[in-house]
C-alpha positions as CSV (number, residue, x, y, z in Angstrom):
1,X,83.7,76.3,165.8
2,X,80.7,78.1,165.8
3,X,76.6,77.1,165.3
4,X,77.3,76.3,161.3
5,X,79.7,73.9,162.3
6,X,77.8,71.6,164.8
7,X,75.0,71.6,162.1
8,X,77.4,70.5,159.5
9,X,78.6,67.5,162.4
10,X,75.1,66.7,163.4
11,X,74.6,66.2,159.4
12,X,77.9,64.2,159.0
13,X,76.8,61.9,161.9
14,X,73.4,61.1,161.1
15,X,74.7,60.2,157.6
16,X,77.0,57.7,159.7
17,X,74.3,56.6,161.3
18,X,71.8,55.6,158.4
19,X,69.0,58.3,159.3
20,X,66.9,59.4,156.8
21,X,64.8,62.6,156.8
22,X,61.3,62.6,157.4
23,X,59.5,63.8,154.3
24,X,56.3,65.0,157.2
25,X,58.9,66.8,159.5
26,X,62.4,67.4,157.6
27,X,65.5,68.7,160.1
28,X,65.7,72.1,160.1
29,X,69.2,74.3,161.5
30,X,68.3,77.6,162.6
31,X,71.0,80.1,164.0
32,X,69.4,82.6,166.6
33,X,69.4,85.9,165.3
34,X,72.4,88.5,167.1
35,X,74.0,85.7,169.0
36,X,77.7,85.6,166.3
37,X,76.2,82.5,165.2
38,X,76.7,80.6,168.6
39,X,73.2,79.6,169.3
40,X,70.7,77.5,167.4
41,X,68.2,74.7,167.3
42,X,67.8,71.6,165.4
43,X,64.5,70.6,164.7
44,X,62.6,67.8,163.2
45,X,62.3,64.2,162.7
46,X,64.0,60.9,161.0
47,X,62.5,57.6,159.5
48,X,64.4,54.2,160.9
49,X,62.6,52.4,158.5
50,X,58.8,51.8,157.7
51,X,57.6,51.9,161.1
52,X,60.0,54.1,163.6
53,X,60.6,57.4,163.6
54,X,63.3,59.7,166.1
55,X,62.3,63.2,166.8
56,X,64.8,65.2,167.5
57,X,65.5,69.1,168.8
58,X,68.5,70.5,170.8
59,X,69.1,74.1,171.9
60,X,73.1,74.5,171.5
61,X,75.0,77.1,172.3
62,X,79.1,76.9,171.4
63,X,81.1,77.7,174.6
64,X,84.3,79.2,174.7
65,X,84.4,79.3,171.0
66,X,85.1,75.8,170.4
67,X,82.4,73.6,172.4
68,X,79.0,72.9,171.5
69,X,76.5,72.2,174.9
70,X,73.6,71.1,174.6
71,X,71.2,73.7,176.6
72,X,68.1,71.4,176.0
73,X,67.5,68.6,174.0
74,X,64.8,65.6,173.4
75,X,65.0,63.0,171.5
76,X,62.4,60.2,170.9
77,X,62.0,57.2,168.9
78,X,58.3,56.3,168.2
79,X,57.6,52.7,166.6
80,X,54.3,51.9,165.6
81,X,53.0,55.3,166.3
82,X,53.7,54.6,170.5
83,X,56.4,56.1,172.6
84,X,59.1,53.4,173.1
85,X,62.3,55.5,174.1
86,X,63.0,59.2,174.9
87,X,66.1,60.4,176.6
88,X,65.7,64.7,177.5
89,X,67.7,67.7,179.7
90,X,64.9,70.2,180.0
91,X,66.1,73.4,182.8
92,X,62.6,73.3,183.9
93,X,62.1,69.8,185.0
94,X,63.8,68.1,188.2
95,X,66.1,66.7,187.4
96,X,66.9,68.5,184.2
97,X,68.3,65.6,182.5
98,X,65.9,62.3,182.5
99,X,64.0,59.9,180.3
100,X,60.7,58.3,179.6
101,X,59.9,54.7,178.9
102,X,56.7,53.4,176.9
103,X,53.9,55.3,176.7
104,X,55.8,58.7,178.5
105,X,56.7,56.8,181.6
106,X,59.1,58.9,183.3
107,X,62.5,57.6,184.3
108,X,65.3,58.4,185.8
109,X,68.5,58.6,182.8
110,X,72.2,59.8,182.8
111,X,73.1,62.8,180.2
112,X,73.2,60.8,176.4
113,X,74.6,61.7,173.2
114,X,72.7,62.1,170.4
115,X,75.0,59.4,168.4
116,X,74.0,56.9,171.4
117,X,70.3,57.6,171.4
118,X,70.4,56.6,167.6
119,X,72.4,53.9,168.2
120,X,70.2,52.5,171.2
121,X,66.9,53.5,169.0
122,X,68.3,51.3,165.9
123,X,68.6,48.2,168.4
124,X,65.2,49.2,169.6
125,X,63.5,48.8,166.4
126,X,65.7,45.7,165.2
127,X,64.5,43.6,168.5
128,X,60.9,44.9,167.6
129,X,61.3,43.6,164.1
130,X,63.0,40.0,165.4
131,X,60.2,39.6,168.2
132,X,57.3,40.5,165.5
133,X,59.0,38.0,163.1
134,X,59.2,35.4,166.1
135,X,55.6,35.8,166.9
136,X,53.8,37.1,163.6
137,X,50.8,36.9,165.9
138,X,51.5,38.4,168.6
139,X,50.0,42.2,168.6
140,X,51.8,45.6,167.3
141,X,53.6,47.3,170.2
């Protein structure tokens, strides 16, 4: 496996999934230049619908020439223009891996897939859409 391949997987997944690319922020794959093609970064951002949005970018490097790790990743799902989710493993935070709630509120988080975030981010927006249509007064979140 190298770089080519997890971007081809990452592709094949979020097809899976239902994701579609943002027209303001399509997903880019970018090898890193001298590394064999076993480092790169995904960049960019998918709709979930009219009002959500995930942003996503990992750092991955493939280990032992057959396992992708993500070095650093972030991903966020914004509904409404607010923060409502983000799950992250940044080196130069303690501890590396975390999340954040609404509005950036940090919180502690176990390591996540990026299948599960997706996943998690698609009930996020479905119980939005049911409590919006339960209340159709009640104010955006």
């Amino acid at each position: 496996m190298d770089i080519w391949d997890y971007f081809e997987r990452h592709k094949r997944e979020c097809r899976t999934l239902g994701l579609v690319e943002s027209d303001n922020f399509p997903m880019q794959y970018v090898a890193k230049k001298g590394c064999n093609d076993t480092r790169g970064l995904v960049l960019g951002r998918y709709d979930l619908g009219e009002t959500a949005i995930i942003s996503v970018r990992e750092i991955v490097e493939i280990v032992n020439g057959n396992r992708p790790h993500r070095i650093r990743y972030s991903y966020y799902l914004v509904v409404n223009g607010f923060e409502e989710f983000a799950r992250e493993r940044d080196p130069s935070h303690y501890p590396a891996v975390h999340g954040h709630g609404r509005f950036h509120k940090w919180q502690p988080a176990d390591p996540i897939s990026f299948v599960q975030f997706v996943r998690t981010s698609w009930d996020r927006v479905t119980d939005i859409a049911e409590q919006a249509l339960d209340d159709p007064l009640a104010p955006e979140q």
